[in-house]
KOLVOFI-527638 format. One line per 10 residues: number of its first residue (from 1); their letters; for each residue z, y, x of N, C-alpha, C, CB. Coordinates in steps of 0.1 Angstrom, whole numbers, padded with zeros to 4 digits. Glycine has a CB too. Layout:
NUM> A> Z Y X Z Y X Z Y X Z Y X  ... .
//
This chain:
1> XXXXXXXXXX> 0106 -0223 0264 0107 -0221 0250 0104 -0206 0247 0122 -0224 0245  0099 -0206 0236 0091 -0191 0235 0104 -0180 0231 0077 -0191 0218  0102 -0168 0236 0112 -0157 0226 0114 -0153 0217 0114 -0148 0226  0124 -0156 0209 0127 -0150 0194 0124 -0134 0193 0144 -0152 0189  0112 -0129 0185 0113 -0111 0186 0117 -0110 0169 0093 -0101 0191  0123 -0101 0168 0124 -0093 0154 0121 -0085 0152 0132 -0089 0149  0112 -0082 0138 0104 -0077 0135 0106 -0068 0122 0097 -0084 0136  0105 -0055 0120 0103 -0053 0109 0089 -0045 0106 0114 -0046 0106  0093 -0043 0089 0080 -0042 0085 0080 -0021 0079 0077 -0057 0071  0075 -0015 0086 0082 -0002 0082 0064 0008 0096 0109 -0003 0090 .
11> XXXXXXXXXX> 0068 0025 0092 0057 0031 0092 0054 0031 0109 0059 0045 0083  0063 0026 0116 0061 0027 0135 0053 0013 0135 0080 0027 0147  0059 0004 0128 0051 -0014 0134 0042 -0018 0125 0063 -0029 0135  0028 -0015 0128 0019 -0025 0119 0018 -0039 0115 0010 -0025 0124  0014 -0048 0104 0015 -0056 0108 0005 -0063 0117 0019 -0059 0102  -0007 -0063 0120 -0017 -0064 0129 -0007 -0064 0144 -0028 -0051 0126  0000 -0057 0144 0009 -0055 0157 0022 -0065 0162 0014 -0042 0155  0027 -0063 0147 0035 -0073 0151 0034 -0086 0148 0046 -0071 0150  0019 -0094 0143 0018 -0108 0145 0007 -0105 0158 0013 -0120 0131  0003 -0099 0163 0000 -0099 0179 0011 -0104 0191 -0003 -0083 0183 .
21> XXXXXXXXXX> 0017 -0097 0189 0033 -0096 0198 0041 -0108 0192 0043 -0081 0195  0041 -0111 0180 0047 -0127 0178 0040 -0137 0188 0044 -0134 0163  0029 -0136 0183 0017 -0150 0190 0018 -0147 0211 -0009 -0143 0183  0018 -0130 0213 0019 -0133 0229 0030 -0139 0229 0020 -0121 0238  0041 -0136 0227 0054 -0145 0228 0054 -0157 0232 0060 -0146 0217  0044 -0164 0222 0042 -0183 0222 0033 -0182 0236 0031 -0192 0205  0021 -0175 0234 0016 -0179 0246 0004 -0168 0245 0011 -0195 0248  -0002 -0166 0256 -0012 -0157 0255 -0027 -0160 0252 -0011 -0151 0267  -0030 -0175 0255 -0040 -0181 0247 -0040 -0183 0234 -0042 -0191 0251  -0030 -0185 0232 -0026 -0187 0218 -0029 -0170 0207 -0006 -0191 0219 .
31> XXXXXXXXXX> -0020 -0161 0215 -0028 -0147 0209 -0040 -0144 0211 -0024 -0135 0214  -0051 -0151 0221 -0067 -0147 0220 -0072 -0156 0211 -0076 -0147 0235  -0067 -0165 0208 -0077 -0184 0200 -0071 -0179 0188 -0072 -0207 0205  -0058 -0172 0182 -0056 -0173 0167 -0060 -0162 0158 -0044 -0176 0164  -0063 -0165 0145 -0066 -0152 0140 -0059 -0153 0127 -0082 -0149 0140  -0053 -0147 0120 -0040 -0143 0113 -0045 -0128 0100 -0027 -0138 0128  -0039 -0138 0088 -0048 -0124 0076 -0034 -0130 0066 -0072 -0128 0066  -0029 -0114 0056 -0019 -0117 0050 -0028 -0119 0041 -0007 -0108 0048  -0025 -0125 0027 -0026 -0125 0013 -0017 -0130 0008 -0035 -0130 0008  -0012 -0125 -0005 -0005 -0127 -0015 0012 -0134 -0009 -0015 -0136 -0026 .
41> XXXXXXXXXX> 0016 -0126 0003 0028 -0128 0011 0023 -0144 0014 0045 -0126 0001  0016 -0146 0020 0013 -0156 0025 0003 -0151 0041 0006 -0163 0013  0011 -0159 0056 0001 -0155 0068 -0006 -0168 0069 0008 -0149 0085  -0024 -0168 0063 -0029 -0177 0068 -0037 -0175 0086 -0037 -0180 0056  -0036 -0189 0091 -0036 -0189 0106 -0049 -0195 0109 -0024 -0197 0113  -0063 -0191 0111 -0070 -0201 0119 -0078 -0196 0131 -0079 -0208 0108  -0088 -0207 0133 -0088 -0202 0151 -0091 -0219 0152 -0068 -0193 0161  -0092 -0220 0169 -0088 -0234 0177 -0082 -0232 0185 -0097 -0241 0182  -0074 -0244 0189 -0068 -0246 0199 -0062 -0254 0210 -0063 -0244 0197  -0062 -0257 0218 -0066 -0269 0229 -0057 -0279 0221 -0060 -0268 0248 .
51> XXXXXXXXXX> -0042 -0281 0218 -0032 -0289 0217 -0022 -0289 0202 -0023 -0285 0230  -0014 -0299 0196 -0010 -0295 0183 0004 -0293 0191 -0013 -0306 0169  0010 -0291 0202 0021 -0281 0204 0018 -0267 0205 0028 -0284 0217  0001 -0262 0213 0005 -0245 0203 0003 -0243 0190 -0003 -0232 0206  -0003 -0251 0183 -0005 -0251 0167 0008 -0248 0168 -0012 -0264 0157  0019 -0258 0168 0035 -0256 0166 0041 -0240 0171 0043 -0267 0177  0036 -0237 0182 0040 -0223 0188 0035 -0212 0181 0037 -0221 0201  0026 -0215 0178 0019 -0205 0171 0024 -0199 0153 0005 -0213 0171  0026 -0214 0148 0034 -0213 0134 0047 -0205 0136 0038 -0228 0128  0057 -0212 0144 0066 -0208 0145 0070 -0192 0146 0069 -0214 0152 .
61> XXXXXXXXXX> 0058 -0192 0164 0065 -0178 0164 0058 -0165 0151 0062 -0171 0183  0052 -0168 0143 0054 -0161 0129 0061 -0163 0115 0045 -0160 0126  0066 -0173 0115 0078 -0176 0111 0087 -0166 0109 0082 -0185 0119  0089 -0153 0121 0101 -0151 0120 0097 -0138 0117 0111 -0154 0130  0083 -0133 0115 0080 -0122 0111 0087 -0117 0099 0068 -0124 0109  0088 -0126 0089 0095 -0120 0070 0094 -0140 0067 0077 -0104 0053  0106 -0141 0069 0113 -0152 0061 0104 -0155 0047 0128 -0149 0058  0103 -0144 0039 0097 -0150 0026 0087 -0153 0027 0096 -0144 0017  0076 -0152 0036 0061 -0151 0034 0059 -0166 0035 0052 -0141 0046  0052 -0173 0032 0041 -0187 0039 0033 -0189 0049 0031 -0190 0032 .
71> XXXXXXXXXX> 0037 -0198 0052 0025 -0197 0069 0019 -0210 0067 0035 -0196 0088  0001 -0206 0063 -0008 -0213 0059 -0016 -0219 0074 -0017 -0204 0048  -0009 -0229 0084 -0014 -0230 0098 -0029 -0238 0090 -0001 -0241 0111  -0039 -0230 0093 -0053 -0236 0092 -0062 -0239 0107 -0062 -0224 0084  -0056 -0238 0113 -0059 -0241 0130 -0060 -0251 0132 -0051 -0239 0141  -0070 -0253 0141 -0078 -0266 0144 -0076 -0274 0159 -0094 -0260 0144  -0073 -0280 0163 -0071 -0289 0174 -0083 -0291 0183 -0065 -0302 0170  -0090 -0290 0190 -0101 -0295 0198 -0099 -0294 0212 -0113 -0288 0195  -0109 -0303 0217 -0107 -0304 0233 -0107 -0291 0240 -0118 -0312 0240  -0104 -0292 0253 -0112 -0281 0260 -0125 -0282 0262 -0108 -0278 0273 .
//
């Protein structure tokens, strides 16, 4: 199971940084295959990825970035 990190949003932690460090969390393929853009308090997510359990890992562990935001998973499933 992946690690819960907390995160804030303030002038030491970018956010570029800390949905990097969310995604290593889930997995480290998961931080090279996803690619992650805020708009309008919304993190849309796309990329590919072998399986729809890291799609799951992937959502989640940004999830816990800011509760209010949306997490638009646009990630794609494909083989290896």
């Amino acid at each position: 199971m992946p690690t819960t990190n907390t995160f804030r949003l303030d002038g030491q932690h970018s956010l570029e940084q800390m949905v990097r460090t969310a995604l290593q969390s889930a997995s480290f393929e998961i931080s090279r295959r996803a690619h992650c853009e805020l708009v309008n308090n919304q993190i849309r997510m796309t990329g590919q990825l072998t399986s729809y359990y890291q799609k799951q890992l992937a959502q989640e562990a940004l999830r816990h970035l800011h509760p209010q935001w949306d997490i638009i998973n646009e990630m794609e499933v494909v083989g290896n």
